[in-house]
N, CA and C of each residue as an Amber inpcrd file, in Angstrom:
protein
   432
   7.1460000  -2.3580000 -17.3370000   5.7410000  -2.5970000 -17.0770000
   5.4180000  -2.2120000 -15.6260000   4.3810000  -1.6480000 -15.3500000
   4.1110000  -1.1360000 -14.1550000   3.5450000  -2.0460000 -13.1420000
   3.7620000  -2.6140000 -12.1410000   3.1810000  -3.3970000 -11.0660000
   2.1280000  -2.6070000 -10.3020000   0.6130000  -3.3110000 -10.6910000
  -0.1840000  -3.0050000  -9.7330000  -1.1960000  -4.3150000  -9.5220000
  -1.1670000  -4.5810000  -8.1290000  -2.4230000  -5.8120000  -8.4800000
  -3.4110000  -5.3230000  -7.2980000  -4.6100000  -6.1380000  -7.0580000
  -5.7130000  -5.2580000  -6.1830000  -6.4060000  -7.0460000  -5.9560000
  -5.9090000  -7.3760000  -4.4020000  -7.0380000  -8.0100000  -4.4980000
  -8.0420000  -7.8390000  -3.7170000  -9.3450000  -8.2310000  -3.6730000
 -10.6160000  -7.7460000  -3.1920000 -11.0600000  -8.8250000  -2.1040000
 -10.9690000  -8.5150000  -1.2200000 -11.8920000  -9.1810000  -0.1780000
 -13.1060000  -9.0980000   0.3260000 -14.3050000  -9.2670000   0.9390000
 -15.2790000  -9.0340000   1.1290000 -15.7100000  -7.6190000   2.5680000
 -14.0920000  -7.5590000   3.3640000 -14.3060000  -6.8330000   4.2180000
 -13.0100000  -5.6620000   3.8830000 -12.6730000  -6.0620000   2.8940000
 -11.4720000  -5.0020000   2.5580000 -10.9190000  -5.4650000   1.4070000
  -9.3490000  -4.3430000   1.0970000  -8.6140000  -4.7350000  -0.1980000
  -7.1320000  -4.9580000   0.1900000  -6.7570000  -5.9750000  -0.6940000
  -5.0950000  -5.6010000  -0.7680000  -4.8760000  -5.0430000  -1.9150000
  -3.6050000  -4.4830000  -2.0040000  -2.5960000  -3.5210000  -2.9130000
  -1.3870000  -3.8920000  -2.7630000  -0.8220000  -4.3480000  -3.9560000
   0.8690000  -4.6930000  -4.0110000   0.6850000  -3.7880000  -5.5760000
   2.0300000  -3.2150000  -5.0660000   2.5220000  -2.1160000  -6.4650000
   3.6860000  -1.5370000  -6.2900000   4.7740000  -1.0770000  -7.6180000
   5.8630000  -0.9010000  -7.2440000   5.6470000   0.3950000  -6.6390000
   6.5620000   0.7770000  -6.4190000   6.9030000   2.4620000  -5.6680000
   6.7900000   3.4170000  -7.0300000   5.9700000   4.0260000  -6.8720000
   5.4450000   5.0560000  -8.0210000   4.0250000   5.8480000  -7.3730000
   4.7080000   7.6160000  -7.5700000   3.5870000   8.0000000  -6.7760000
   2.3850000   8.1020000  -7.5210000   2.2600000   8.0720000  -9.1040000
   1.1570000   7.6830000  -9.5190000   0.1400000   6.5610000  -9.2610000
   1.3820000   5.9880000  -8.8860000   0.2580000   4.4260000  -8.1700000
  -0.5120000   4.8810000  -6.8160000  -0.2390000   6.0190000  -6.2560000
  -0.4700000   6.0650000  -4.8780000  -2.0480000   6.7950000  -5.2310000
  -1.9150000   7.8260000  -6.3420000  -3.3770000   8.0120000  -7.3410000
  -4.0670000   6.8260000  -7.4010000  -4.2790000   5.5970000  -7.9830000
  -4.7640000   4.8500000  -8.6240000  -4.9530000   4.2220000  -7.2570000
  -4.3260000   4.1500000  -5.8700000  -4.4460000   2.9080000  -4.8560000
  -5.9110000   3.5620000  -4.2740000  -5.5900000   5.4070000  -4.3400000
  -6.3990000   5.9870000  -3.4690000  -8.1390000   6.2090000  -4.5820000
  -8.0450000   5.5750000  -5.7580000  -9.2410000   6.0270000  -6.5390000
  -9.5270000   4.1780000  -5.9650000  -9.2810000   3.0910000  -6.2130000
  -9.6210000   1.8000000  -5.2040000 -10.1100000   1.9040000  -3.9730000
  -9.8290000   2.6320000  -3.3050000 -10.1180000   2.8240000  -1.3190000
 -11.6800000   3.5900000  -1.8450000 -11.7900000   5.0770000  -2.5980000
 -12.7720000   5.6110000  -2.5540000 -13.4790000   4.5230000  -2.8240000
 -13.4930000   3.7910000  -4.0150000 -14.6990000   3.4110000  -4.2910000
 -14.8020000   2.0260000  -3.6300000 -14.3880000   1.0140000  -2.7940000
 -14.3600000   0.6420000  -1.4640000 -14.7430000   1.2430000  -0.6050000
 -15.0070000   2.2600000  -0.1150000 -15.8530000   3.2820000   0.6460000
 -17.0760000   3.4650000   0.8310000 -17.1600000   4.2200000  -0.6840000
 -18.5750000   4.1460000  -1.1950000 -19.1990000   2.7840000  -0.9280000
 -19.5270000   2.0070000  -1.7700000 -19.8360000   0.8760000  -2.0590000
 -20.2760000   0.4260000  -0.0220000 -19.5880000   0.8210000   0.6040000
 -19.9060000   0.0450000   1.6640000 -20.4370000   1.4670000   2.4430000
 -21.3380000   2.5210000   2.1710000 -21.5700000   3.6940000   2.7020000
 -20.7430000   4.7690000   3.2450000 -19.6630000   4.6820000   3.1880000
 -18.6500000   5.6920000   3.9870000 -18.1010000   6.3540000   3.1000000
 -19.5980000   7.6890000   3.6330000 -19.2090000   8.9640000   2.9780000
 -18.2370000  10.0990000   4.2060000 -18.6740000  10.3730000   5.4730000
 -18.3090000  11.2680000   6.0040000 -16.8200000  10.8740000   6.7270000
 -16.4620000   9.5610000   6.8010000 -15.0600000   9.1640000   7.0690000
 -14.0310000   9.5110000   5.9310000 -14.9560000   9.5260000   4.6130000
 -13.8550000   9.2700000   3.4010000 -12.3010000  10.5400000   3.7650000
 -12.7480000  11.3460000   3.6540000 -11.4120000  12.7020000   3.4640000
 -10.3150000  11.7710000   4.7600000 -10.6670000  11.5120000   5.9090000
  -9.8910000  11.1630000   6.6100000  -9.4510000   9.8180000   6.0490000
  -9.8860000   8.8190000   5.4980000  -9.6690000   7.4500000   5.5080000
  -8.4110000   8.2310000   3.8760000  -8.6170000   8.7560000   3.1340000
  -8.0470000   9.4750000   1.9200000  -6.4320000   9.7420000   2.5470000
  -6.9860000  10.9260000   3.1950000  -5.5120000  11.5060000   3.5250000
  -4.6930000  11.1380000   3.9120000  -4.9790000   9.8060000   5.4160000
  -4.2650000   9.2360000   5.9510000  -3.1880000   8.5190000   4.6320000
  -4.1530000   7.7290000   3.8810000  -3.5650000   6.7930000   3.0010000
  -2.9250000   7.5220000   2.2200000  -3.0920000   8.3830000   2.1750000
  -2.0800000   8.9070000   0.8470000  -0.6940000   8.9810000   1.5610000
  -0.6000000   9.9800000   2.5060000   0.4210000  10.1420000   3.5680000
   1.2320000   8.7250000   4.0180000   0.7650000   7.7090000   3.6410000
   1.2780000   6.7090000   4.3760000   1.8550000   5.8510000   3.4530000
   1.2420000   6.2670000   2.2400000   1.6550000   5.5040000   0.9160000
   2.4830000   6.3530000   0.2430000   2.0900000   7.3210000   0.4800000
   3.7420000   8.5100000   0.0780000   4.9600000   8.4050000   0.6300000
   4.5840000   8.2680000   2.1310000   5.7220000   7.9870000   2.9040000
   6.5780000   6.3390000   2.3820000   5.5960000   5.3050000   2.4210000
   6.2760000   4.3040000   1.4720000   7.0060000   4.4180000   0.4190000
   6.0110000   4.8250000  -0.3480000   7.0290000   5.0400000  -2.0980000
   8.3740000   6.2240000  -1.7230000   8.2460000   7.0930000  -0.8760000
   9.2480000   8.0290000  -1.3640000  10.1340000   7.6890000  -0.4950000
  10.2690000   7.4870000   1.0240000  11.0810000   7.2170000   1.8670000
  11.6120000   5.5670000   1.7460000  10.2590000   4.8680000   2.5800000
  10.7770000   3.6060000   2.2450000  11.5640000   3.0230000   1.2500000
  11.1310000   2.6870000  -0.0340000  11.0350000   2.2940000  -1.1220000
  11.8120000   2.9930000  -2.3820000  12.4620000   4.5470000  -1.4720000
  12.8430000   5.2330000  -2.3150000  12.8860000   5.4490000  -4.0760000
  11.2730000   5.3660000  -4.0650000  11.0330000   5.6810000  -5.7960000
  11.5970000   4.6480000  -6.7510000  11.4740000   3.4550000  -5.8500000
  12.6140000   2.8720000  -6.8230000  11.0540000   1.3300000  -7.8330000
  11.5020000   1.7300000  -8.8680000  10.2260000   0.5410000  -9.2320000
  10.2960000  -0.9830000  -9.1550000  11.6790000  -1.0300000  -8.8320000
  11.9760000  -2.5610000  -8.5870000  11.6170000  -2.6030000  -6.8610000
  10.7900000  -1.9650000  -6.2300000  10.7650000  -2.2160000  -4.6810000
   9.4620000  -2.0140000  -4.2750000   8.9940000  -3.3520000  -3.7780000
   7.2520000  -3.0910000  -3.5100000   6.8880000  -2.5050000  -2.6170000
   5.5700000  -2.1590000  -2.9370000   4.8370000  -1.2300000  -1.5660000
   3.4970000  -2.0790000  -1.3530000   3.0450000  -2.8650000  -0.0880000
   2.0100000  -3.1510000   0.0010000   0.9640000  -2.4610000   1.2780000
   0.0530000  -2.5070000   0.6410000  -1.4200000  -1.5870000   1.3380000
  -2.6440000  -2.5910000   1.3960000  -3.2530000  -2.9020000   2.8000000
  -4.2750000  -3.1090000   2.9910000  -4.9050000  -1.9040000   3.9250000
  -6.6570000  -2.3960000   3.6380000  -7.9450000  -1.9970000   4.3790000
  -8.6580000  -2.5500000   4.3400000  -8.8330000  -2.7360000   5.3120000
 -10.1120000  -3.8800000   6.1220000 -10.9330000  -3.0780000   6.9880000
 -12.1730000  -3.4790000   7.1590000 -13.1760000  -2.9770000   7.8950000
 -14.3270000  -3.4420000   8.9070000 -13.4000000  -3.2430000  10.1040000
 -14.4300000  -4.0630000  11.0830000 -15.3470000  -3.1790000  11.7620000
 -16.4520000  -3.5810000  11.9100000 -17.6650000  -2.9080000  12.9870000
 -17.4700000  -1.5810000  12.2700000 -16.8360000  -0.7030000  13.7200000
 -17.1710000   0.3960000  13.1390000 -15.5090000   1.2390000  12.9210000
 -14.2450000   0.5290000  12.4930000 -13.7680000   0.7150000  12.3850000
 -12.4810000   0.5360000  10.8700000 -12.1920000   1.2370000  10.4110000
 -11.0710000   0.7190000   9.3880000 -10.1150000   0.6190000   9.8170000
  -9.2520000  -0.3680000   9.3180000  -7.6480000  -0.1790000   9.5690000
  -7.0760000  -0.3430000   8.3370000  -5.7670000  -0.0520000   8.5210000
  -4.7120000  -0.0100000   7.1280000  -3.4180000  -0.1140000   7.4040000
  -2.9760000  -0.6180000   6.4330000  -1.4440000  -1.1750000   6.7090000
  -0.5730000  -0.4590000   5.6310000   0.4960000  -0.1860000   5.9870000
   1.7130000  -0.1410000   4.8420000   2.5940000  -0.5360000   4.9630000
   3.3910000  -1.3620000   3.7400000   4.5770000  -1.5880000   4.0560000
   5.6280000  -1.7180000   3.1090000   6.9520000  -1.3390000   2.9860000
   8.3530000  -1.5820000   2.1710000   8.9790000  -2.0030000   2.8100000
   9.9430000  -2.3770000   1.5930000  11.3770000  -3.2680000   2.0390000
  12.2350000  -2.2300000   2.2840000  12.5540000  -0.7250000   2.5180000
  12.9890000  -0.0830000   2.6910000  13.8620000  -0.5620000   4.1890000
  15.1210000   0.3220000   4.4020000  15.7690000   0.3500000   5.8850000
  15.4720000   0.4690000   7.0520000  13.8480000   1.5240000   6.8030000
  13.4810000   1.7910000   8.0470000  13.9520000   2.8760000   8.6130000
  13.4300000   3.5110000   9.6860000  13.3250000   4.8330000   9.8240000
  13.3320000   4.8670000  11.8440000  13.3740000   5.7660000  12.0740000
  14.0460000   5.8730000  13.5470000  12.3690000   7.0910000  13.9740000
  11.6260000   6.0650000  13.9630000  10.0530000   6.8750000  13.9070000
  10.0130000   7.4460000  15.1570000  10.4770000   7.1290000  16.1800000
  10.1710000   7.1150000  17.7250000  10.6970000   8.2800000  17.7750000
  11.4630000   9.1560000  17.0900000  12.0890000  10.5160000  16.8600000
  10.9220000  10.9240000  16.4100000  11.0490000  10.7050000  15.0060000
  10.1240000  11.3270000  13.9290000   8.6540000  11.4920000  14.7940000
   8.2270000  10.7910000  15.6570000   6.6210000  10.6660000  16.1800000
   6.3220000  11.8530000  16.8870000   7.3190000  12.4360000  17.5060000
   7.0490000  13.2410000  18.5290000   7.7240000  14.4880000  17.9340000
   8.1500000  14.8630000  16.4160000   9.2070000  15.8760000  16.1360000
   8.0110000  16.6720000  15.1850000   8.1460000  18.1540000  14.9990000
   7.1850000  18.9550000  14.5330000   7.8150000  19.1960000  13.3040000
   7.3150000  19.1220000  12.2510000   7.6300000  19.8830000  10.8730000
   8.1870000  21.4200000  11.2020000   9.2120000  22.1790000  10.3760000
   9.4110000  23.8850000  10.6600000   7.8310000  24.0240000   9.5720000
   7.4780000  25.4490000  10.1040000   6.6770000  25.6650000   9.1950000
   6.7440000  25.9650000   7.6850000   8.2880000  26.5350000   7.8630000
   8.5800000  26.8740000   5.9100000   9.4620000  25.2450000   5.5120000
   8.9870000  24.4610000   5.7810000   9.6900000  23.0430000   5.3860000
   8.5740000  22.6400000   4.5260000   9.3120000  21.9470000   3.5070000
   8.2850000  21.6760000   2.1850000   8.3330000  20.3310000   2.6440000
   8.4900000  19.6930000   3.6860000   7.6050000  18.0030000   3.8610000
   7.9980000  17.7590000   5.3170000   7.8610000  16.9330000   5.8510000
   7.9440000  16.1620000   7.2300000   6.8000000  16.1180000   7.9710000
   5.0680000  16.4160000   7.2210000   4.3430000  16.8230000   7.7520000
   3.4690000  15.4380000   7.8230000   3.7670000  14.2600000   7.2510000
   3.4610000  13.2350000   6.7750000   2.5200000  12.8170000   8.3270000
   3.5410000  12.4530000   9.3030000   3.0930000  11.8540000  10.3810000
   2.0950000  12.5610000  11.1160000   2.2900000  13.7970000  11.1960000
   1.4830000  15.0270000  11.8990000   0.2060000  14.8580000  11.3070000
   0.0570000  14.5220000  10.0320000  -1.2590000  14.8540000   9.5150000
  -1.6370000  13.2710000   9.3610000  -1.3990000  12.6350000   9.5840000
  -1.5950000  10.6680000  10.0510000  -2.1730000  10.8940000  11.5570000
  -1.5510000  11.5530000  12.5310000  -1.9160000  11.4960000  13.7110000
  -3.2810000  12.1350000  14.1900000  -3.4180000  13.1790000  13.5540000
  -4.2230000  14.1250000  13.1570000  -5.8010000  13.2800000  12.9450000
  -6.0410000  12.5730000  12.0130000  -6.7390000  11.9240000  11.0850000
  -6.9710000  10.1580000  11.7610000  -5.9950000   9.8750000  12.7600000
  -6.4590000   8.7200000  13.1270000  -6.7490000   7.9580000  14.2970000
  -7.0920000   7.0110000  14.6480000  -7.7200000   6.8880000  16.4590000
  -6.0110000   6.2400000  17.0320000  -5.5430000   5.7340000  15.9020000
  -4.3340000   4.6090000  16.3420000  -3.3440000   4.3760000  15.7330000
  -1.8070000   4.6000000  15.8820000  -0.9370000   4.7370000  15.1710000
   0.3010000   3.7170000  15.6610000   0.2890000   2.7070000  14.7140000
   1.6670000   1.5610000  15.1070000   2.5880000   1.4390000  14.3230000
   4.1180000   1.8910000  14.4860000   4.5330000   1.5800000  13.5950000
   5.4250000  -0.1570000  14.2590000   6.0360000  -0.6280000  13.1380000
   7.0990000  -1.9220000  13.9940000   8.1380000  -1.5780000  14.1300000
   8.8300000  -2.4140000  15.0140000   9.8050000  -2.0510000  15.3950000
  11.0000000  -1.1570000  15.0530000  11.0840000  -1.6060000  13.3300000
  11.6630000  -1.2660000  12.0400000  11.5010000   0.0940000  11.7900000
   9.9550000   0.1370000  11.6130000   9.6770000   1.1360000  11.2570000
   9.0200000   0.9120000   9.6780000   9.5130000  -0.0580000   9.2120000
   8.9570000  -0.6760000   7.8410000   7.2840000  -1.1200000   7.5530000
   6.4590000  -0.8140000   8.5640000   5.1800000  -1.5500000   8.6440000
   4.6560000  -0.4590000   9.2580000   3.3360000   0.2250000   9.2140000
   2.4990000   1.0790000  10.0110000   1.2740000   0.9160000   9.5010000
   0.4270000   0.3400000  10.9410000  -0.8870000   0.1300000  11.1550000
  -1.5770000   1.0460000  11.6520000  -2.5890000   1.8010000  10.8190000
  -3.4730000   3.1380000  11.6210000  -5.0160000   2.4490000  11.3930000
  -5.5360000   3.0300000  12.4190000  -6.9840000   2.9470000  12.7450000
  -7.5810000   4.3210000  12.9940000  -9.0700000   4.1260000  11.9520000
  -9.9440000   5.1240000  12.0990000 -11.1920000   4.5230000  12.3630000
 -12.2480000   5.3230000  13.4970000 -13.2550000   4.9110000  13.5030000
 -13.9610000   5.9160000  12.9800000 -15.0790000   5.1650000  12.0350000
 -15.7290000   5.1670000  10.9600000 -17.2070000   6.2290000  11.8750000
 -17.9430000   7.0070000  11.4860000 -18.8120000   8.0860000  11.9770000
 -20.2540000   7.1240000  12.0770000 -20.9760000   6.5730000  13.0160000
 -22.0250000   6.3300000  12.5020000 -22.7970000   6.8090000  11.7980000
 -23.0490000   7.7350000  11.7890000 -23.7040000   8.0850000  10.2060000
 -23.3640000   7.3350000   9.0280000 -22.1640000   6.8700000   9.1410000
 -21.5620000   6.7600000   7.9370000 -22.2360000   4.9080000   7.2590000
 -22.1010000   4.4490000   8.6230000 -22.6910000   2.9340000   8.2980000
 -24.1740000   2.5630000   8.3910000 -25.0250000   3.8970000   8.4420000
 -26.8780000   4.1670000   8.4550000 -26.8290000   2.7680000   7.2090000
């Protein structure tokens, strides 16, 4: 049976679900329409990509695909800003390398962080490496 639950808050959502990148489909069709609903059209592609990237990076690295190993995702939305969380029980990762290291260009992945950094005002991971908090600020236009 597949683990997905969604709960809804008034300024954001949580997401607990096993590691499955189809779930990472279904987390990111929740965020859009959390978006919408609260006007944020011209942030969406960025608030999208980040999350996917970050929830990919969960399920496939962290969590290594495994369905017995959770992945949890929040977004919350203050003023004029979103934030988002991810996190697995995974080993953890030696990011402080990874943060500052460039994808080759004919490499079919490592582009994860590059295009997180790219896309956001603020990038934390913990100590671990198991937890990463990014912040985007939201376009005024977007909250007219």
């Amino acid at each position: 049976m597949t683990h997905f639950a969604v709960t809804k808050k008034n300024d954001g959502l949580e997401i607990n679900m096993q590691a499955s990148l189809a779930l990472v489909d279904r987390a990111v069709d929740e965020v859009t329409v959390f978006c919408r609903d609260r006007g944020i059209s011209r942030s969406l592609f960025a608030i999208v990509i980040t999350m996917r990237e970050g929830l990919t990076n969960a399920v496939r690295h962290g969590a290594s695909l495994s369905p017995d190993s959770p992945v949890r995702f929040s977004i919350f939305l203050t003023d004029d800003t979103i934030h988002m969380e991810f996190e697995d029980k995974g080993p953890g990762f030696d990011w402080q390398t990874m943060i500052d290291t460039q994808a080759a260009s004919d490499s079919e992945g490592g582009r994860g962080i590059e295009i997180m950094r790219k896309y956001c005002h603020n990038m934390a991971y913990s100590k671990r490496g198991c937890r990463l908090h990014l912040s985007i600020r939201i376009s005024g236009e977007d909250l007219d």
